[in-house]
N, C-alpha and C positions, 0 to 999 in steps of 0.2 A: 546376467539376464534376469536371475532374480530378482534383484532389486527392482529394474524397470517393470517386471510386470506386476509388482509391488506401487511402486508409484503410481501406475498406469490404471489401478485397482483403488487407489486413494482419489485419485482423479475424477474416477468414474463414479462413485462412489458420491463425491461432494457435488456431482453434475445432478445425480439423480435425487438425490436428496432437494438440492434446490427446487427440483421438482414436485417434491411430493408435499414437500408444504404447504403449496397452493393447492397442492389439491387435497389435504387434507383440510383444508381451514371452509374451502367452497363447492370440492367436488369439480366439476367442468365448468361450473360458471365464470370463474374468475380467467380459466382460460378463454370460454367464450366472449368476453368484454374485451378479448383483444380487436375486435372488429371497431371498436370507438379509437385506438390508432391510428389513425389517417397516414395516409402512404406518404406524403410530405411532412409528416412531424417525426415520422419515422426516419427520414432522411437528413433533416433536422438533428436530429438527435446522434443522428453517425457523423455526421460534420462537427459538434460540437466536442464530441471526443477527438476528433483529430486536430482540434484546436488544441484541446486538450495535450493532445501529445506534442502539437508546434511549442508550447511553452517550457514543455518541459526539456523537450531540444536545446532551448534557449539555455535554463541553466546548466544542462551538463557541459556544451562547449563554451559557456563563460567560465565557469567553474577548472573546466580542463587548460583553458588560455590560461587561466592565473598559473597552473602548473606547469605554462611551456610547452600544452602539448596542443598543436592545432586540430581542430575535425572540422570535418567540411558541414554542411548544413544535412544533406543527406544521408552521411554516413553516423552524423547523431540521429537523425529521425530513428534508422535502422534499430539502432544499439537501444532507443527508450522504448520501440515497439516489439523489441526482443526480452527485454528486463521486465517487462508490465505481463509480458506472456508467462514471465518465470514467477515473477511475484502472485500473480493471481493463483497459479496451476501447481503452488508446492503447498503446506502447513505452514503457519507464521509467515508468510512472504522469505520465508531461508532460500528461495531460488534468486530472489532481487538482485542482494549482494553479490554472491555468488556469478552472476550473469555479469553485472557490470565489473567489477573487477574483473573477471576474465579476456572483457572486451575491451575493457581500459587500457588492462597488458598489452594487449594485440600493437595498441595504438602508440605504445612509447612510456606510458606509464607504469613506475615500479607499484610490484603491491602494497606496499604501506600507503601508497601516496594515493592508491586507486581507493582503497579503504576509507581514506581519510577525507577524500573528494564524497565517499556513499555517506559517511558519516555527516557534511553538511548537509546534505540533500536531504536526511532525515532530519537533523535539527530544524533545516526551514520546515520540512512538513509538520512536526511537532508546533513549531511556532504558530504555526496557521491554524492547526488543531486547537490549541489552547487560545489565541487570540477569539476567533470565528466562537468557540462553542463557550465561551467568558461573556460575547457579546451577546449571542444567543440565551444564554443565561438571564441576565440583566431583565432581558427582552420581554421573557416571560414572564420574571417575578412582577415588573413592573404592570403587566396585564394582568399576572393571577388568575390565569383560566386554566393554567392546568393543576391535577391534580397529585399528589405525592410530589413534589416539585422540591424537597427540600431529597428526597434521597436519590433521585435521579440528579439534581447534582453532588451529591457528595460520592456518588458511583461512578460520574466522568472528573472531577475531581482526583480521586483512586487511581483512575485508570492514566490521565493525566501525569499528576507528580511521579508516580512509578515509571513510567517511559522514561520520562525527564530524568530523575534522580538514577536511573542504569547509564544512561548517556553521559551523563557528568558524571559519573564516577567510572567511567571506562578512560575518560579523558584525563579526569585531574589524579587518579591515584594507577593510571598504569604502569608503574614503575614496582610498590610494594606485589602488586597483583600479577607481574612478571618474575618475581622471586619466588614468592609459591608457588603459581605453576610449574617456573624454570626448577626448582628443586622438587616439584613431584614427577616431572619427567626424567631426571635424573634417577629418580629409584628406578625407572627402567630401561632396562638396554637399550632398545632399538628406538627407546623415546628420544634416547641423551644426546644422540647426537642433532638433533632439530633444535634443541635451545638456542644456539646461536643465530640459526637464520630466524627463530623466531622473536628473539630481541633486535637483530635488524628492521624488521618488520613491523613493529611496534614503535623504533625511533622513527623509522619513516611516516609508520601513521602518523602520529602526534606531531613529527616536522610538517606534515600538509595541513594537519589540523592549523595548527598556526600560522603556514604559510596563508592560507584563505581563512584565516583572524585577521590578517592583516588589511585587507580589502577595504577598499573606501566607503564611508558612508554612504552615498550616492551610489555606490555600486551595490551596496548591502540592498539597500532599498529598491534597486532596481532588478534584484533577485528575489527580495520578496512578495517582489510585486509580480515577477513571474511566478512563483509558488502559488498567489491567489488565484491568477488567470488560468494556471495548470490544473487549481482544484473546482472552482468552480462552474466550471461545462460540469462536474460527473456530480456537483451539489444538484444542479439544477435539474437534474434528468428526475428527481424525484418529485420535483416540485411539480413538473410537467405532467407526470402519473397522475399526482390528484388534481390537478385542474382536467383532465381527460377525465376524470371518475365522479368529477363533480361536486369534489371534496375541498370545503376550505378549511385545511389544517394550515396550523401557525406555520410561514416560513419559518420563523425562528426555533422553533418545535424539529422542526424538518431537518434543520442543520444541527441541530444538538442528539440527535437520534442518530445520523449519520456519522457525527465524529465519533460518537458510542459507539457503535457499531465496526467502524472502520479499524480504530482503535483497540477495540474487546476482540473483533475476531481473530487478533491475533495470537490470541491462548487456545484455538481451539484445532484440532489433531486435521481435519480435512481440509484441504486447499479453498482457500477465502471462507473460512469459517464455513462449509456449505453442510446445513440444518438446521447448525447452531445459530447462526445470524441470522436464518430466517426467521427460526423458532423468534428469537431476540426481537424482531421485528414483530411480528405480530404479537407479541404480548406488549410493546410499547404503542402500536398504534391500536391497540382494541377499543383505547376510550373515546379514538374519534371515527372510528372506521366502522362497519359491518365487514362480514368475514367475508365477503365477496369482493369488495372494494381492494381490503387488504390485500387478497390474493393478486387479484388485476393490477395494484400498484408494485409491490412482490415482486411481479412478471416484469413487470416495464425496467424496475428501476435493476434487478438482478440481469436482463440481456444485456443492456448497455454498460454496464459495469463489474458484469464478468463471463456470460456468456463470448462477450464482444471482444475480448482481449483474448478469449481464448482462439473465438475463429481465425481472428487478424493477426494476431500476433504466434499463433503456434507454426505458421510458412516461416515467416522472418526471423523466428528463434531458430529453425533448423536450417536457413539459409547460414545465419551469422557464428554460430558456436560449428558443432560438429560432434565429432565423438568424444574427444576431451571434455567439453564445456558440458553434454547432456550428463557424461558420469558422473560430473562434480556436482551436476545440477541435483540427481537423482540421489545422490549419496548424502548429499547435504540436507534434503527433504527429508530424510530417517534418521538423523541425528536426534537425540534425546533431550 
């Protein structure tokens, strides 16, 4: 019970904090500019996220076919509006994996193979990450209208190959990297005897790994082209803020702030970065924004893309998991 009202206090915690951002940057103003929302863009804006989730459906049960393991169309909807609720609502997104694997098991899938299925689904998001926020790059050198523009990219750069460079090397050196662990669990008792299932566990990832290596190009492309459609509704929600606030900041600006953001809040202790990415936020758009703008965009783009997953998606995580899944969930959120 500790833990959870530990989590529960981390939670609240990143919830309030989103909050106070805008009001420290505008006071009530930038609340009150919620009134230029119009009740149809707001509706808008909830439909585009659940498109948002229709793609991502797509790849978990294409991704899961390759593995032999069928899901039905709704029962992926369920499993991606249950992992988005865990991802948003832990530190680092550590609830994501965690949720889908557990829900993968449910479904016929071994752990290694559920793992190795999460692990592409992060590689395409990386790819998209690094393609989108390359291009956006380019975008803006080629304009030259923003400023500091050489270390704001050498800082998603950073952020970039470090992702990358953990990922490939969980993949291509897991073997040495299972000997030291396996021989430092060994020094202890009640560690020693987990070694062996957790070398099963790791052939299995790295066999799924490569089983969905093996995928056809045509099919690669038609997954990462669900990966675009997946990310772009929650790009666009920001875009829509400043055209509401009367603001034309660079789309390309827009999307390289975001992959920043999306990316970076991932170092930071409260669920979806929450102060930290704010804070982050408003110090990248100050050179185009006043602080009431900022705030009012702040609002917009943080409901739909984390307020929004926590409303929607906190029924359907406690519909799909249970006691099991929230322990693992909550235990995995305090890991170090």
């Amino acid at each position: 019970m500790r833990i959870k009202k530990r989590y529960l206090l981390l939670l609240l915690s990143s919830i309030l904090l989103t909050l106070a951002v805008p009001f420290w940057l505008s006071g009530w103003k930038g609340f009150g500019m919620m009134s230029r929302l119009p009740w149809w863009v707001a509706i808008l804006l909830a439909l585009m996220m659940l498109i948002s989730w229709g793609f991502n459906t797509l790849r978990v049960r294409h991704l899961a076919n390759t593995l032999d393991v069928k899901i039905a169309p709704g029962e992926g909807a369920l499993i991606v509006m249950a992992t988005e609720f865990a991802g948003v609502s832990t530190p680092a997104s550590a609830g994501m994996p965690a949720t889908y694997t557990f829900l993968l098991k449910k479904l016929g899938l071994r752990f290694g193979q559920a793992m190795g299925m999460v692990t592409v689904l992060v590689i395409l998001d990386m790819i998209f990450f690094g393609l989108f926020m390359a291009m956006a790059s380019v975008a803006l050198a080629l304009s030259g209208t923003v400023a500091r523009l050489p270390q704001l990219l050498g800082l998603s750069a950073l952020v970039l190959v470090g992702g990358g460079a953990l990922l490939w090397g969980l993949v291509r050196y897991h073997r040495p990297l299972f000997h030291v662990v396996g021989r430092l669990m060994g020094r202890v008792s009640w560690l020693a005897r987990y070694r062996y299932p957790l070398a099963r566990t790791i052939v299995e990832f790295v066999r799924a790994v490569r089983i969905l290596n093996r995928i056809s190009w045509p099919q690669r492309f038609l997954l990462f082209l669900a990966t675009i459609c997946y990310w772009l509704p929650r790009y666009c929600v920001l875009a829509v803020a400043n055209m509401l606030a009367s603001q034309s900041v660079s789309l390309a600006y827009l999307f390289l702030v975001q992959g920043l953001l999306n990316l970076g809040g991932q170092v930071f202790v409260l669920p979806s970065g929450g102060g930290g990415v704010d804070a982050a936020y408003g110090l990248l758009m100050h050179s185009f924004l006043d602080p009431k703008n900022i705030a009012f965009t702040l609002i917009v783009w943080r409901a739909y893309t984390f307020y929004w997953y926590l409303a929607v998606g906190a029924p359907i995580f406690l519909f799909k998991t249970g006691q099991a899944a929230r322990q693992l969930l909550t235990e995995n959120a305090h890991r170090p």
